[in-house]
C-alpha positions in Angstrom: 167.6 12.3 1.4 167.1 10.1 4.2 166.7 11.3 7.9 169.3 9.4 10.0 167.1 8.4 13.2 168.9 9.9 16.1 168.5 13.8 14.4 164.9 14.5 14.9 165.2 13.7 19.0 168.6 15.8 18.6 167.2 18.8 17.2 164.3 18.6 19.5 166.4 18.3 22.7 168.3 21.2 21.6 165.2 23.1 21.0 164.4 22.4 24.6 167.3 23.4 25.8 167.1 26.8 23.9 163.7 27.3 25.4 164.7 26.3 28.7 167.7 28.9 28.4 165.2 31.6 27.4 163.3 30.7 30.4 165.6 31.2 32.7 168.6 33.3 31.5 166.8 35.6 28.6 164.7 38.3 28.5 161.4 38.3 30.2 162.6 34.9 32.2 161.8 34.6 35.9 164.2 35.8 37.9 163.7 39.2 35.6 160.1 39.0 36.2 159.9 38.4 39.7 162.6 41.6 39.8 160.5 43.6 38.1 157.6 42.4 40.2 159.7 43.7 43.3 160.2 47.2 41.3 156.8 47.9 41.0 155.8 46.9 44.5 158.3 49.5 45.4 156.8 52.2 42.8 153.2 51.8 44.1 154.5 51.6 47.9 155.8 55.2 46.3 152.7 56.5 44.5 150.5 55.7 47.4 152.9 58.0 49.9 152.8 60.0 47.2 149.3 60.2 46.8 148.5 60.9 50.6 151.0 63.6 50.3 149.4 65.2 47.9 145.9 65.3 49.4 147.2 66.9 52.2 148.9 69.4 50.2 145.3 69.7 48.4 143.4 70.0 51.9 145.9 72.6 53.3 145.6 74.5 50.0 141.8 74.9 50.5 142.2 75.5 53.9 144.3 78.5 53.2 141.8 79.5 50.4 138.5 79.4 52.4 139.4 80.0 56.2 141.6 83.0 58.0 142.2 80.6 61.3 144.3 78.6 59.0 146.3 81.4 58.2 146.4 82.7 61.6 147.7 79.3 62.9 150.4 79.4 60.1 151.7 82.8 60.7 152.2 82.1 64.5 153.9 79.0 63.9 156.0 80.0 61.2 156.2 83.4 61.3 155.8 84.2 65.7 153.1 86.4 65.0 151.7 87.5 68.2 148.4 89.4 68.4 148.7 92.9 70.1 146.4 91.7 73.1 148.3 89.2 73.7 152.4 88.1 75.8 154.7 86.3 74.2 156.4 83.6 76.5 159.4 81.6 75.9 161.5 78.2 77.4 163.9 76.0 76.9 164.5 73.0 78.1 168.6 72.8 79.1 170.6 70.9 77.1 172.6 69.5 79.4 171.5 67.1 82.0 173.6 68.1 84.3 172.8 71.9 84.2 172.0 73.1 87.4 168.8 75.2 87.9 170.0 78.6 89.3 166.0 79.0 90.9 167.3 75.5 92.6 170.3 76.5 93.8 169.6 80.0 95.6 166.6 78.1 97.7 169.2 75.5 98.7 171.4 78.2 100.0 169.1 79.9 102.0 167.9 76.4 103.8 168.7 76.9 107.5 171.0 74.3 108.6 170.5 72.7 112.0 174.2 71.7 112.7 175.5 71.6 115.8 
């Protein structure tokens, strides 16, 4: 059998192309891999919040274990624990701006005026 001359570079062009379309189109091509490259910049961005999470999860736990000021702190913030020594004293700002302060008002009425 004799190999006609225009079939080898045929079927090697079409293996190019094959290749090519792998390259770019298949599994594993580029596009793919520079997605998957994105993911996993996204994953470790992750893992390292993660990770600094958990140490401070780990530093408050033996914080808790070893010292009572830790504890202290936590049950007056949390909790309002207030020591019996000791007066309880609460404000708030107003919410609205335009609020008038009553304090404000009563020293304003009892301005003399100088009218005529």
């Amino acid at each position: 059998m004799k190999l006609r001359p225009y079939l080898v570079p045929a079927a090697l062009a079409l293996l190019l192309l094959v290749l090519q379309g792998q390259l770019w189109f298949g599994r594993g091509s580029l596009p793919d891999v520079g997605d998957l490259r994105s993911q996993l910049s996204a994953l470790e961005e992750d893992n390292a919040a993660l990770h600094l999470r958990n140490e401070q999860i780990t530093s408050e736990l033996r914080d808790l274990k070893e010292g009572l000021e830790v504890i202290e702190a936590y049950a007056r913030k949390e909790l309002g624990m207030v020591k019996s020594n000791e007066i309880f004293v609460q404000y708030a700002k107003p919410t609205n701006p335009n609020t008038v302060d009553p304090a404000a008002a009563r020293s304003s009425d009892q301005t003399p005026s100088t009218g005529p």
